[in-house]
PDB file of N, CA, C and O in Angstrom:
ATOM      1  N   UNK A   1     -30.554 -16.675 -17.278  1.00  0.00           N
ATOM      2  CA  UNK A   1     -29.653 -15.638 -16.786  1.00  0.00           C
ATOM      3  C   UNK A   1     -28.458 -16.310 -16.112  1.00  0.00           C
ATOM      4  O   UNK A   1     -28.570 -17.118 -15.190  1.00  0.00           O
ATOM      5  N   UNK A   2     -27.330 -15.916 -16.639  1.00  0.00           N
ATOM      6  CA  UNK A   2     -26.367 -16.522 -16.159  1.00  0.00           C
ATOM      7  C   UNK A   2     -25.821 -15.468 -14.482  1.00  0.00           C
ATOM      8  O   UNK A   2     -26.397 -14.409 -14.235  1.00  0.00           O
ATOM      9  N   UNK A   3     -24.843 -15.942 -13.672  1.00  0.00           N
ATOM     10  CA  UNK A   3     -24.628 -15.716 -12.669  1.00  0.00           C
ATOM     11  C   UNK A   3     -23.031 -15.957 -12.529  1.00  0.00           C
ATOM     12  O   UNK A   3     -22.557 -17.029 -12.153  1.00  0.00           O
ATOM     13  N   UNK A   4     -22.256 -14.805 -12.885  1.00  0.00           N
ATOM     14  CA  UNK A   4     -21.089 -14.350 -12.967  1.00  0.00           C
ATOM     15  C   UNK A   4     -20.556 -14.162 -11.453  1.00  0.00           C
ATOM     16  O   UNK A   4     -20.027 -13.090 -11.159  1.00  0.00           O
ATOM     17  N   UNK A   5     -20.678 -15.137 -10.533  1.00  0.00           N
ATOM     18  CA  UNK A   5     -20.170 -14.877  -9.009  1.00  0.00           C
ATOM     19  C   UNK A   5     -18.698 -14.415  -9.339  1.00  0.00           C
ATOM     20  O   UNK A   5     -18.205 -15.312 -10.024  1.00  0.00           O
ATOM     21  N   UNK A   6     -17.792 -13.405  -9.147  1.00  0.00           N
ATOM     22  CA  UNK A   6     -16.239 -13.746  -8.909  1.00  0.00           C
ATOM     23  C   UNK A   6     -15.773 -13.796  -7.096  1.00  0.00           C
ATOM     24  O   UNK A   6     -16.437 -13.367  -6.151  1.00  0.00           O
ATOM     25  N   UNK A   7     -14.693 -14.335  -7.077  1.00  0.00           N
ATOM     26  CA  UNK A   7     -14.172 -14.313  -6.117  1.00  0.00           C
ATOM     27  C   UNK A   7     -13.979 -13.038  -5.158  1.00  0.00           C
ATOM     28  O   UNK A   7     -13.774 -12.232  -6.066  1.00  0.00           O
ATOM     29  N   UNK A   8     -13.919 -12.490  -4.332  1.00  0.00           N
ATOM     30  CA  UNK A   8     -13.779 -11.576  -3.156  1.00  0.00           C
ATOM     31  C   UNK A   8     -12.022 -11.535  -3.529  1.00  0.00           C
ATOM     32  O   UNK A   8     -11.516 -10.630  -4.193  1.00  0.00           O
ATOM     33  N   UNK A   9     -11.443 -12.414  -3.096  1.00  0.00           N
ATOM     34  CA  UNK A   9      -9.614 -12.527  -3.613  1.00  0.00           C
ATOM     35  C   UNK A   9      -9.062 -13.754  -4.007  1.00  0.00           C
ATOM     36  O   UNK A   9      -9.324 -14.920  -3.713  1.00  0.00           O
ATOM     37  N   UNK A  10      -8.097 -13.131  -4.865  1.00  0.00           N
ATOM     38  CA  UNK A  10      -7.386 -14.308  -5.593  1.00  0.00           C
ATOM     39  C   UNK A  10      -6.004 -14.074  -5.866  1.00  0.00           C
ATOM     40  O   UNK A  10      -5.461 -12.975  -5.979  1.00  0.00           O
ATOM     41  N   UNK A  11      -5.490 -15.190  -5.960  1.00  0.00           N
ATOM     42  CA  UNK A  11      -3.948 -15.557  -5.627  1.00  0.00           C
ATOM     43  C   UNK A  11      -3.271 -15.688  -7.206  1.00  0.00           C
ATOM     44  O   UNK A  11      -3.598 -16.393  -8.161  1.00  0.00           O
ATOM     45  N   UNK A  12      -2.323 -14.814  -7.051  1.00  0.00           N
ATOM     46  CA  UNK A  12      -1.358 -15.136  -8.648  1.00  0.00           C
ATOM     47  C   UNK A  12       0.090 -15.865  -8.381  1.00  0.00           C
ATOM     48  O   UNK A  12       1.030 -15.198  -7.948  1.00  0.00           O
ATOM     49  N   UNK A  13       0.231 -17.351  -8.678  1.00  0.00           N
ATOM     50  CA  UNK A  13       1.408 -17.412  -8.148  1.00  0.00           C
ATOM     51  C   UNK A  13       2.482 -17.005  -9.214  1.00  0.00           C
ATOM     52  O   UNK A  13       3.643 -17.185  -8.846  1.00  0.00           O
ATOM     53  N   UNK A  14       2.319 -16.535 -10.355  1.00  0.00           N
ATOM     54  CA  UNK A  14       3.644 -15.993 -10.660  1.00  0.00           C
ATOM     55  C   UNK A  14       4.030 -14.436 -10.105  1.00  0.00           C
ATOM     56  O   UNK A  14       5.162 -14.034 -10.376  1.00  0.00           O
ATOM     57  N   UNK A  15       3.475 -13.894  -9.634  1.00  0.00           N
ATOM     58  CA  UNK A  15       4.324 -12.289  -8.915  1.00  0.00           C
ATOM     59  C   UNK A  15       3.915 -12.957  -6.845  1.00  0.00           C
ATOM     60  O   UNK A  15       4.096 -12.280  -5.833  1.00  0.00           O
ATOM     61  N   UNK A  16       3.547 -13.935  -6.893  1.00  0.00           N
ATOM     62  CA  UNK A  16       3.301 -14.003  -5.401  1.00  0.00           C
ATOM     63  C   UNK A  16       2.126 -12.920  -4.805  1.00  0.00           C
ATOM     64  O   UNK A  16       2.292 -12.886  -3.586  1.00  0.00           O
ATOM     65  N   UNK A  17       1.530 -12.444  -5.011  1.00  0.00           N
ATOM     66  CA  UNK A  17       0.725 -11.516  -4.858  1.00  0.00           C
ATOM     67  C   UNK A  17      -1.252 -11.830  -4.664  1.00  0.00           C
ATOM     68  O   UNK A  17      -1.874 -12.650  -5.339  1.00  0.00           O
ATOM     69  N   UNK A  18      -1.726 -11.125  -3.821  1.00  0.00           N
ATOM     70  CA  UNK A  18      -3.067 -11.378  -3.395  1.00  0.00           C
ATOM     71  C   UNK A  18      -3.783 -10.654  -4.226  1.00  0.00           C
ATOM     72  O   UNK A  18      -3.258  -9.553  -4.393  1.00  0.00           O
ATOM     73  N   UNK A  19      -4.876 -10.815  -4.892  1.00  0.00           N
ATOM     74  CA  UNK A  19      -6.061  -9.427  -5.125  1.00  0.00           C
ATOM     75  C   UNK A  19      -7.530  -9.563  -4.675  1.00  0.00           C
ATOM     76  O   UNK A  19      -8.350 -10.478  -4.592  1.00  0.00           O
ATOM     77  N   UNK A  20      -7.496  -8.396  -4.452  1.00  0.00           N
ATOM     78  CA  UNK A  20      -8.879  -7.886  -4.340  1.00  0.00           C
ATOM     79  C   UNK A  20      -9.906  -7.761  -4.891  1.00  0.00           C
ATOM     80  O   UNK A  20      -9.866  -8.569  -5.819  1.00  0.00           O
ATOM     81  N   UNK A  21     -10.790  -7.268  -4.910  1.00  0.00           N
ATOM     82  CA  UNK A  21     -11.877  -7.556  -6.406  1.00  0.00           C
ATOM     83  C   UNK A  21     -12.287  -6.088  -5.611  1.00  0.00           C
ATOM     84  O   UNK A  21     -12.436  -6.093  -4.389  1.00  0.00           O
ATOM     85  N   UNK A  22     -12.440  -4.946  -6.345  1.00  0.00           N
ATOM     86  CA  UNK A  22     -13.087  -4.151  -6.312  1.00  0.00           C
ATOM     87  C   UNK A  22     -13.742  -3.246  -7.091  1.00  0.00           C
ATOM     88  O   UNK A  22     -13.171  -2.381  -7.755  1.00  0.00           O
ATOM     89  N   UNK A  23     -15.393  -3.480  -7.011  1.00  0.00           N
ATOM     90  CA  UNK A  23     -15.887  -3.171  -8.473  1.00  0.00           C
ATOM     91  C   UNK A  23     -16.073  -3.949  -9.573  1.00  0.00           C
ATOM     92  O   UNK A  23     -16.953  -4.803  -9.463  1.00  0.00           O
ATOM     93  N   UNK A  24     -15.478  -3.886 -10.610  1.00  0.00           N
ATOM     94  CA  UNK A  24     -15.077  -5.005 -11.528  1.00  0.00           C
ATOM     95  C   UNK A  24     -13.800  -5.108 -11.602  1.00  0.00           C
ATOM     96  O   UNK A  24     -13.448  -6.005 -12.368  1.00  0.00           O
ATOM     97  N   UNK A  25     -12.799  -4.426 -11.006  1.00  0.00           N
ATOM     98  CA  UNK A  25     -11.035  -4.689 -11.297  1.00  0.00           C
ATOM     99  C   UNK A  25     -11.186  -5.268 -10.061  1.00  0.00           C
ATOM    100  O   UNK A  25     -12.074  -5.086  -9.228  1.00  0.00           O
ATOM    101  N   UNK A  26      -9.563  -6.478 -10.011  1.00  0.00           N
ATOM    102  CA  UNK A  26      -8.884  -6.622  -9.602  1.00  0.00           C
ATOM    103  C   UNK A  26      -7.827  -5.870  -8.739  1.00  0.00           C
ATOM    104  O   UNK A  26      -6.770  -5.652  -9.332  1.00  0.00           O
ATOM    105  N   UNK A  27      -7.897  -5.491  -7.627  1.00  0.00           N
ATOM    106  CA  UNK A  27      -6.737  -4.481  -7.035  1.00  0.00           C
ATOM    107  C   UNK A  27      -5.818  -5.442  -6.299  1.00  0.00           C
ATOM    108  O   UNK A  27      -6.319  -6.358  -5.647  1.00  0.00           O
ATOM    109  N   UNK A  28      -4.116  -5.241  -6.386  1.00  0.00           N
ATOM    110  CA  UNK A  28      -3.107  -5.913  -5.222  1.00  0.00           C
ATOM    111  C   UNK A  28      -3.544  -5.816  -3.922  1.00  0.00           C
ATOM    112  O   UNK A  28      -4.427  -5.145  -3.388  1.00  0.00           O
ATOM    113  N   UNK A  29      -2.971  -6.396  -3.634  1.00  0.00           N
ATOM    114  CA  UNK A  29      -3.445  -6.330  -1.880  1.00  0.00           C
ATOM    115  C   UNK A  29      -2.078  -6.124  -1.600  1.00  0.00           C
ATOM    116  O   UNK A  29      -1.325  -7.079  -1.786  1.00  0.00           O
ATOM    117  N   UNK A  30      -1.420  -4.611  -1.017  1.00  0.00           N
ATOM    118  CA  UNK A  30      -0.278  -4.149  -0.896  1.00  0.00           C
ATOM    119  C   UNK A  30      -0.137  -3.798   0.430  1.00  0.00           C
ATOM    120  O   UNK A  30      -1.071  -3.108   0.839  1.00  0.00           O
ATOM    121  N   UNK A  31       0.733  -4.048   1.242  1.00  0.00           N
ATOM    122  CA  UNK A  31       1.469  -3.685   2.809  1.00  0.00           C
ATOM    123  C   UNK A  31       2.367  -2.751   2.507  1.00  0.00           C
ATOM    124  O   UNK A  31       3.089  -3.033   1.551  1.00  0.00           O
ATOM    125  N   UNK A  32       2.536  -1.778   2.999  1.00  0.00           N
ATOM    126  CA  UNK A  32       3.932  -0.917   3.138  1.00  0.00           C
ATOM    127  C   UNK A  32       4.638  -1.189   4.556  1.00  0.00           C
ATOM    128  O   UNK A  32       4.139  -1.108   5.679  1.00  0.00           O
ATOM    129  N   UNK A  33       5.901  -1.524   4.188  1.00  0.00           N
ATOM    130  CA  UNK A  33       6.548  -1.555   5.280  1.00  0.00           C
ATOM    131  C   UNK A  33       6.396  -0.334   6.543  1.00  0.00           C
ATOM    132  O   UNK A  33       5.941   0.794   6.354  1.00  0.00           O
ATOM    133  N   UNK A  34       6.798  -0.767   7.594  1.00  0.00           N
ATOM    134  CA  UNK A  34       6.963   0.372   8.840  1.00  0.00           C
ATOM    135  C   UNK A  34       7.928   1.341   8.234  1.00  0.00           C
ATOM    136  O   UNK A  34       8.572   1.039   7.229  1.00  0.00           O
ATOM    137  N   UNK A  35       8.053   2.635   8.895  1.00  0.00           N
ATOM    138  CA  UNK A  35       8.406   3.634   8.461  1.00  0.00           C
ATOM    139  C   UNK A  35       9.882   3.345   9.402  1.00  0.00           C
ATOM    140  O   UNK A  35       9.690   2.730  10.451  1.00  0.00           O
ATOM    141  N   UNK A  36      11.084   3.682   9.142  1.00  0.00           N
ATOM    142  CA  UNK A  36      12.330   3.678   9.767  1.00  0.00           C
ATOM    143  C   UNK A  36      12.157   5.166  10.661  1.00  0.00           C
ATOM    144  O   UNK A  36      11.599   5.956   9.900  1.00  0.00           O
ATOM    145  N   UNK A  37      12.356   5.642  11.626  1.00  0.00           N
ATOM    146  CA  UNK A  37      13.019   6.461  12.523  1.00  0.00           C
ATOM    147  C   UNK A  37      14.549   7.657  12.004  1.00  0.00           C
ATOM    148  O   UNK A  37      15.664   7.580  12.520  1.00  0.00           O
ATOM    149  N   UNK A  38      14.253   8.401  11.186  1.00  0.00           N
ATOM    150  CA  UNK A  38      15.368   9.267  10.466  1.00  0.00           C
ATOM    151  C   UNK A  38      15.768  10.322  11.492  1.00  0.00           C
ATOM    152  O   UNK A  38      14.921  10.986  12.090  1.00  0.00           O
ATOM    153  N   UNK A  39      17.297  10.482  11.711  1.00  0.00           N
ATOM    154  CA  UNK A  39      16.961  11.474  12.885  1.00  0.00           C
ATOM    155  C   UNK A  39      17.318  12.842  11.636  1.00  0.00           C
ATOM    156  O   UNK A  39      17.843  12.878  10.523  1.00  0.00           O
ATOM    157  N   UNK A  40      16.662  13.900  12.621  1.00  0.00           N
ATOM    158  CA  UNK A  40      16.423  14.967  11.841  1.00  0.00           C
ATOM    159  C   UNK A  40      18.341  15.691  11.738  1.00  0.00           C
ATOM    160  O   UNK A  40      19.149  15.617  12.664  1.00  0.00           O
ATOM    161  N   UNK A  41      18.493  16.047  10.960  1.00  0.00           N
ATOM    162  CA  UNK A  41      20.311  17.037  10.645  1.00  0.00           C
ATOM    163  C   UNK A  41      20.126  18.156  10.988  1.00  0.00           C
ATOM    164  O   UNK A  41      19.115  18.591  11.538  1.00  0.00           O
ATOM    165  N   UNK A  42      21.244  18.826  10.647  1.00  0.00           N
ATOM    166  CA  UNK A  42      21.532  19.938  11.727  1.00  0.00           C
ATOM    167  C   UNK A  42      20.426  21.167  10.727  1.00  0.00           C
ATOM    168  O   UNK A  42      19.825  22.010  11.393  1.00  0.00           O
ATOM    169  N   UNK A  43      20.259  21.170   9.329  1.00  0.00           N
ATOM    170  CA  UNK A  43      19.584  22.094   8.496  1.00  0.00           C
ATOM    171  C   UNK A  43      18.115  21.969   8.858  1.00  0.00           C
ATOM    172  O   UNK A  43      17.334  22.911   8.990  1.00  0.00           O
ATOM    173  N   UNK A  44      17.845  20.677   9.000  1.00  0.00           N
ATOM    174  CA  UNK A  44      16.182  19.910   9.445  1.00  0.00           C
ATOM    175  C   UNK A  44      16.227  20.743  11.011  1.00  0.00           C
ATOM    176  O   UNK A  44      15.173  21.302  11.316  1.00  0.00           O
ATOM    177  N   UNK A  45      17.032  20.816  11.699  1.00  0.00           N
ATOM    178  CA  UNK A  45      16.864  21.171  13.095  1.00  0.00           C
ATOM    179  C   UNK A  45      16.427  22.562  12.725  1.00  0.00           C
ATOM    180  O   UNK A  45      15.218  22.711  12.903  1.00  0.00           O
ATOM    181  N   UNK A  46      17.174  23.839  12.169  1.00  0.00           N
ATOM    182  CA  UNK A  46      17.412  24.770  11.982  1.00  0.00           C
ATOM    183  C   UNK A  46      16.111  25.452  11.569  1.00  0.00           C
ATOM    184  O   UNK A  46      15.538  26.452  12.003  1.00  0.00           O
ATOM    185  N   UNK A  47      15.748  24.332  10.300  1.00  0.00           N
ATOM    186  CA  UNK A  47      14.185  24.882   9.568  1.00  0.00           C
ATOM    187  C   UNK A  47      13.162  24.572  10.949  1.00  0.00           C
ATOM    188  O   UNK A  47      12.470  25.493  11.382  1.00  0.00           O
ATOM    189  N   UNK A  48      13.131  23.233  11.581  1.00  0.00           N
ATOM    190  CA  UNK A  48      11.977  23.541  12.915  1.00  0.00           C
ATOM    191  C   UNK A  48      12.236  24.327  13.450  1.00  0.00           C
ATOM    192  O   UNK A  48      11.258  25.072  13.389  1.00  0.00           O
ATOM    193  N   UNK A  49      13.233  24.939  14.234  1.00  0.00           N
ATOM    194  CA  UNK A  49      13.267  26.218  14.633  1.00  0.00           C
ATOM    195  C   UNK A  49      12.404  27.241  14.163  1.00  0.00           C
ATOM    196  O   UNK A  49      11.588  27.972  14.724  1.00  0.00           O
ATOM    197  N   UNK A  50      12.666  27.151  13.371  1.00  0.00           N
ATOM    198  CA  UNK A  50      12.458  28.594  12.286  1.00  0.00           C
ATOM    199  C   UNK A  50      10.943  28.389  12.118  1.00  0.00           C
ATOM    200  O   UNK A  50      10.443  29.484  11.864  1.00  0.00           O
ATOM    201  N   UNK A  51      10.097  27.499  12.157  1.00  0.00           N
ATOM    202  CA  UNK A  51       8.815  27.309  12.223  1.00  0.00           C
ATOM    203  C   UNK A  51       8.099  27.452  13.548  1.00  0.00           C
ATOM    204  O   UNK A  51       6.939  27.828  13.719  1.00  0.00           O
ATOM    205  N   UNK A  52       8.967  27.099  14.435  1.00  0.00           N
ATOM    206  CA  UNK A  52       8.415  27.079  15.717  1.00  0.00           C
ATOM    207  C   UNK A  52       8.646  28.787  15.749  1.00  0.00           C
ATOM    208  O   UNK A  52       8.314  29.437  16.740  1.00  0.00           O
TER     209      UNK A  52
END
């Protein structure tokens, strides 16, 4: 009986990118940046109003 260990994660250096092993696929290991601070406009103001 053979014994197919794979790795937990592995490194691709042509896209620079990490993976995961989940299951039998491979998944990226992806970060999303922080979210920026948008201030709300005068129509965005208008509709919270209107909800509140």
């Amino acid at each position: 009986m053979e014994d197919f260990s794979m790795d937990k994660y592995i490194y691709d250096d042509k896209n620079d990118l990490w993976y995961e092993l989940q299951g039998d696929y491979y998944i990226p290991c992806l970060i999303l940046p922080a979210e920026k601070e948008q201030p709300i406009g005068l129509w965005g103001q208008r509709h919270l109003q209107y909800l509140k």
